[in-house]
C-alpha positions as CSV (number, residue, x, y, z in Angstrom):
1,X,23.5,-4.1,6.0
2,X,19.7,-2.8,5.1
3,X,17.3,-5.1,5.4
4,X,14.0,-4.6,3.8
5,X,10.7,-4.1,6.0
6,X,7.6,-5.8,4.8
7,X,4.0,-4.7,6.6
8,X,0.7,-6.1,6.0
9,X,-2.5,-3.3,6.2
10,X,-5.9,-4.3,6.4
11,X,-7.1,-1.7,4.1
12,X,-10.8,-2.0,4.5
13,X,-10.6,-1.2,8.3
14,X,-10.6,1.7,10.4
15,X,-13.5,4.6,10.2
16,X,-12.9,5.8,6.5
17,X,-11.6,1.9,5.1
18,X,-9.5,2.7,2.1
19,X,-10.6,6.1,1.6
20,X,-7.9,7.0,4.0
21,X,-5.7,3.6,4.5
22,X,-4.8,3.2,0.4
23,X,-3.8,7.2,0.0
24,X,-1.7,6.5,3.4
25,X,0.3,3.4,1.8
26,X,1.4,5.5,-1.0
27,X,2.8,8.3,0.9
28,X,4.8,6.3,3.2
29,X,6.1,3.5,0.8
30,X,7.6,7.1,-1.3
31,X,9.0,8.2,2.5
32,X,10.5,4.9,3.2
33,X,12.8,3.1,0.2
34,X,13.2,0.0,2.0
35,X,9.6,-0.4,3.3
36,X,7.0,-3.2,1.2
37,X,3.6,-3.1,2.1
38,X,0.9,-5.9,1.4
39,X,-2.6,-4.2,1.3
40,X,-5.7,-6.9,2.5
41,X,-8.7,-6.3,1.1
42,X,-11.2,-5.8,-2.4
43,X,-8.1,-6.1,-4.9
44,X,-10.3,-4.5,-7.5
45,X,-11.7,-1.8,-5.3
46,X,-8.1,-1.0,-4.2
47,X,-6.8,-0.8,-7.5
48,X,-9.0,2.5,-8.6
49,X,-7.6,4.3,-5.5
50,X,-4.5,3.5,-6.4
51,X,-4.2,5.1,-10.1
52,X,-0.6,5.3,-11.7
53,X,1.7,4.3,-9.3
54,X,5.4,6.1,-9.2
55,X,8.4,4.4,-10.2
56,X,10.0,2.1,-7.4
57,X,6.9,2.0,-5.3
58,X,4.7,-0.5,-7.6
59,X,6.9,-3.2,-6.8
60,X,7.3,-2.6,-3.0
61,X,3.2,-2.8,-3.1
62,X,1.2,-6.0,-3.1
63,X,-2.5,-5.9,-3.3
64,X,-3.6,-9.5,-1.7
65,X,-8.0,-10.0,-2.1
């Protein structure tokens, strides 16, 4: 039996903020299938990094303001 992961980021932390932590989320939710991230921070900020999201990663991806 799989059980999905879920992980909460702050994405306005660390040295770069979401510069690096947004890019980051993408490449790891397309590495891991069962893996859903919440990202914390400016929604609308967040959203321009994120552009068009591949299929079956928008909805392992929650943006939470």
């Amino acid at each position: 039996m799989s059980y999905n992961k879920h992980i909460a980021i702050d994405a306005m932390g660390g040295d770069n903020g979401m510069q690096v932590t947004v890019p980051a989320s993408l490449k790891v939710l397309k590495e891991f299938p069962d893996l859903h991230l919440h990202l914390v921070g400016d929604k609308p900020q967040m959203q321009t990094l994120l552009g068009d999201l591949p299929v079956g990663v928008a909805e392992r991806l929650q943006l939470l303001h």
